[in-house]
C-alpha positions in Angstrom: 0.0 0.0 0.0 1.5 3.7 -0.6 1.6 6.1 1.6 -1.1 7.8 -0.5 -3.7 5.3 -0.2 -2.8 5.1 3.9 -3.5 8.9 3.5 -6.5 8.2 1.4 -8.3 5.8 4.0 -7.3 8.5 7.0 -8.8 10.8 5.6 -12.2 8.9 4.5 -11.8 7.4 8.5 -11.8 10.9 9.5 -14.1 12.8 7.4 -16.2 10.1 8.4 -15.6 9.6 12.2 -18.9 11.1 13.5 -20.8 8.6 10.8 -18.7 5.7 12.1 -18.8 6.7 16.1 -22.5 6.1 15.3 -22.4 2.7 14.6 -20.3 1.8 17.5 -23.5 -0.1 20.3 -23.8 2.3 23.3 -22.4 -0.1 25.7 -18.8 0.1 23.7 -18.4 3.4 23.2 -16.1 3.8 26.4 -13.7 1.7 25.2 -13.9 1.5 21.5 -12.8 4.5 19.6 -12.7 5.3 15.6 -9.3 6.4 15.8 -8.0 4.1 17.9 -9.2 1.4 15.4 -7.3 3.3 12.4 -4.1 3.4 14.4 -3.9 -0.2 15.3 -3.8 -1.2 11.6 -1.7 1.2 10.6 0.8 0.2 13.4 0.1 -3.6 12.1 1.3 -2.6 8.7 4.1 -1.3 10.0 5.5 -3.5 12.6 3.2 -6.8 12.3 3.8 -10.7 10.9 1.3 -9.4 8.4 1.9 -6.0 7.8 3.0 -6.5 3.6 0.1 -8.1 2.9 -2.4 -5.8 5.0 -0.9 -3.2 3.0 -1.3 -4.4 -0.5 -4.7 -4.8 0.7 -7.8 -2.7 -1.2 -8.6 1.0 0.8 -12.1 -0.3 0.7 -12.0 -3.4 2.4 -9.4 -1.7 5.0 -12.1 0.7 5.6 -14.7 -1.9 5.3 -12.9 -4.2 8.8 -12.5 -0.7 10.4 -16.4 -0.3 9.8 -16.8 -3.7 10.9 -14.9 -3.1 14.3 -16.9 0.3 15.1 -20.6 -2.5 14.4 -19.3 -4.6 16.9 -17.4 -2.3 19.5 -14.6 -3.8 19.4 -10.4 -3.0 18.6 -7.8 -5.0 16.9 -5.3 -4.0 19.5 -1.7 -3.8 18.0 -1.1 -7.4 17.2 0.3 -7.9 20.4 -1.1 -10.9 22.5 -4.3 -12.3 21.6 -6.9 -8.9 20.1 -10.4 -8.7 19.9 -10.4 -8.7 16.4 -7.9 -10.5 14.1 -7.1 -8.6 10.4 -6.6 -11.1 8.1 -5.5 -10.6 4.5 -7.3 -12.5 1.9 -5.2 -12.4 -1.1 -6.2 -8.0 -1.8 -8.9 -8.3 0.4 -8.5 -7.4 4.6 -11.1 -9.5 6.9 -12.0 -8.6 10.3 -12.5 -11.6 12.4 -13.4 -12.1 16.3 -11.4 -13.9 18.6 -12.7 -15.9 21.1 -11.7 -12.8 23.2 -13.8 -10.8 21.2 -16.7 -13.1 21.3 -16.5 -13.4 25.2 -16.7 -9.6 25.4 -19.7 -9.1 22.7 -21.7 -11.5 25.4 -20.7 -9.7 28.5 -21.9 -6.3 26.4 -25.1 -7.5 26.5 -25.8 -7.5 30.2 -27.0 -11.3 30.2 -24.3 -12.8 31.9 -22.2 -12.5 35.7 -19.5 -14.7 34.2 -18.4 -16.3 30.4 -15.1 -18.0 29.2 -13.8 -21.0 27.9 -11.1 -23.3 28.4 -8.4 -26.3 27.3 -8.1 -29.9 28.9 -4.7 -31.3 27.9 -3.0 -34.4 28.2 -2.7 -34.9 32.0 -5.6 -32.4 33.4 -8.3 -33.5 35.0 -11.5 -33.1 33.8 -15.3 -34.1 35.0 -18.4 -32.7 33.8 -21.5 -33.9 35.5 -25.6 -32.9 35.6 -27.7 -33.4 38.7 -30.6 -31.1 39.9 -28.8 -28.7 41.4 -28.1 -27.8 37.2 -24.3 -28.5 35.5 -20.7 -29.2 36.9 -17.7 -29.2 36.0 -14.2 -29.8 37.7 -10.8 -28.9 36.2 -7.4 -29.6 37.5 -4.6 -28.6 35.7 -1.3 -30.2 35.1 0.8 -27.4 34.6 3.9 -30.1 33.9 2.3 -31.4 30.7 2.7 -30.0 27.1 0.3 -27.2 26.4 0.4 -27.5 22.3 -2.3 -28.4 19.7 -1.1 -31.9 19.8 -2.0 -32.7 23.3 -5.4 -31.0 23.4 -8.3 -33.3 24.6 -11.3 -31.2 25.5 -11.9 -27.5 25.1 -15.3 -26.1 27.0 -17.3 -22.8 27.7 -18.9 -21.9 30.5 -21.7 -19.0 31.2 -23.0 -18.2 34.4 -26.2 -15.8 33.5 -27.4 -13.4 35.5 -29.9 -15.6 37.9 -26.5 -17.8 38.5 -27.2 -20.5 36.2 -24.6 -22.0 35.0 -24.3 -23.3 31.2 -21.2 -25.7 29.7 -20.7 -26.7 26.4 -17.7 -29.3 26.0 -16.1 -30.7 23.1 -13.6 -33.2 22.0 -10.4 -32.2 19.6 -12.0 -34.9 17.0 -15.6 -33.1 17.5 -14.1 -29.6 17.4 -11.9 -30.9 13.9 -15.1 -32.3 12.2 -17.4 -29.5 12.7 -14.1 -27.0 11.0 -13.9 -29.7 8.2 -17.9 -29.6 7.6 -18.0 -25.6 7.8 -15.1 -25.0 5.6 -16.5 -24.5 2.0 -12.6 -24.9 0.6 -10.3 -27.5 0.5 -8.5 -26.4 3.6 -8.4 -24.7 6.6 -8.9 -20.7 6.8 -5.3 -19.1 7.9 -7.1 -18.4 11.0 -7.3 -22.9 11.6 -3.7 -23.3 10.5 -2.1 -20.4 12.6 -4.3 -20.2 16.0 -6.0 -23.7 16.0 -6.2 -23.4 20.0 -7.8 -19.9 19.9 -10.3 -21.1 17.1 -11.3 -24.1 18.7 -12.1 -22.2 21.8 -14.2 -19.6 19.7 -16.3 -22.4 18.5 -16.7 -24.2 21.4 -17.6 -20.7 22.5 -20.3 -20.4 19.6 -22.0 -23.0 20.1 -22.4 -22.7 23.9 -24.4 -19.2 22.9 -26.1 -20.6 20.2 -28.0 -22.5 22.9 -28.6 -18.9 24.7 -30.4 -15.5 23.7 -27.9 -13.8 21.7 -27.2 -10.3 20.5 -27.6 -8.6 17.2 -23.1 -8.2 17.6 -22.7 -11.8 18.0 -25.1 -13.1 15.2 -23.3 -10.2 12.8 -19.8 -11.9 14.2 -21.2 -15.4 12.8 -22.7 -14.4 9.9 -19.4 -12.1 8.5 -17.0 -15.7 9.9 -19.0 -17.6 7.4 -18.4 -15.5 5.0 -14.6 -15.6 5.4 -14.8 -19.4 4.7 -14.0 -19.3 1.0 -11.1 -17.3 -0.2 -12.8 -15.9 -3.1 -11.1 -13.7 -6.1 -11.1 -10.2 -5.9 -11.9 -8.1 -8.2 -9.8 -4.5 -8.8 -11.7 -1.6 -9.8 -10.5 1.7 -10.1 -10.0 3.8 -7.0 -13.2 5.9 -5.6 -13.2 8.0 -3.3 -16.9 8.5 -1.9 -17.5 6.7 1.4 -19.8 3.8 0.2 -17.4 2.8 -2.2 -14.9 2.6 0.2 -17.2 0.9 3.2 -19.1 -1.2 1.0 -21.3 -3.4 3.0 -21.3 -5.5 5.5 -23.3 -8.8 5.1 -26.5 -9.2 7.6 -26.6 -11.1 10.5 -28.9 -13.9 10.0 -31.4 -14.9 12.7 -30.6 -18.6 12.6 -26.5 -18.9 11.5 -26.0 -22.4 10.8 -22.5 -22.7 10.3 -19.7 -22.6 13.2 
């Protein structure tokens, strides 16, 4: 990307900041910020893994995940420990996608729950889960001495405790978790996202469908329905540069009230 067309998309970002603050749900707009959006991915494409190919990227589909980020109220951080929202580069085409981080902080915006996260039994933890009529159980003991890598995952789970103290767990198994990506992939091969953080996408889809089971928000069902369309790396097609800001945002596909994929 030149430093033009990083010029071109601050200035449509800004022009356009009151528009995009707008967009950002009321209970975000603390801690999400327009600005503070643009300036992570610029800092990405200057110091991140990624940062060549974010920049060859198209300026519409880098404003595009910034208009994402402001519908969901959520950052991309500065590619620095595990974000709210991955950018992911799709040949000249940038993707915003949630992390299971992000997902776990689009459920606590909606007021529904005391408690929600999810977690990894390896190779040596213990691990129970158990239903009797006081509701669900679990019990996890970790064993800290054991590997902690993709090969020596059993179980990944997610609990919510809603707001009457209820407490909800959804638990499954590495080969479960690996079917459901090989049934919901619409290529011939994982995302980037499956080959690169298999750990943190398995715990967003165990994640998923724990609140698929619960009421859900507008912000997560716009999450889902933007992931599934991610699946397939399609061709992208150049055209020549415009400057007005619905060529540049484009849109941004509709959440669907009952998102069948994972």
């Amino acid at each position: 990307m030149s430093q033009l067309v990083v010029k071109d998309v601050r200035k449509l970002i800004t022009d356009n900041r009151q528009a995009l603050e707008s967009l950002i749900p009321q209970s975000a707009r603390h801690d999400c910020k327009v600005l503070n959006i643009l300036e992570q991915i610029e800092y990405q494409i200057k110091f991140g893994r990624t940062g060549g190919k974010i920049a060859s990227c198209e300026p519409h589909s880098i404003a595009s995940a910034i208009k994402f980020c402001c519908q969901l109220g959520l950052e991309p951080g500065y590619g620095q420990g595990a974000s709210d929202v991955y950018l992911i580069p799709y040949n000249k085409e940038l993707k915003a996608q949630t992390s299971y981080i992000g997902e776990i902080k689009l459920a606590q915006q909606s007021g529904k729950y005391k408690k929600i996260f999810t977690r990894i039994v390896y190779e040596g933890d213990a691990f129970e889960e158990w239903v009797d009529e006081a509701g669900e159980h679990f019990s996890h003991k970790v064993d800290s001495r054991g590997n902690r890598d993709d090969d020596s995952v059993l179980f990944v789970y997610a609990v919510a405790i809603d707001k009457n103290g209820d407490v909800h767990i959804k638990t499954m198994s590495k080969d479960q978790i690996d079917e459901l990506e090989k049934k919901t992939r619409k290529g011939n091969s994982q995302s980037p996202a499956w080959k690169d953080w298999w750990q943190a996408m398995a715990q967003k889809t165990v994640l998923r469908q724990l609140l698929k089971t619960l009421p859900r928000t507008k912000e997560l069902m716009l999450s889902e329905s933007v992931d599934n369309e991610l699946i397939e790396v399609q061709p992208v097609r150049i055209d020549p540069p415009k400057r007005t800001m619905d060529a540049m945002l484009g849109s941004t596909p509709q959440p669907q009230e009952e998102a069948k994929e994972a």
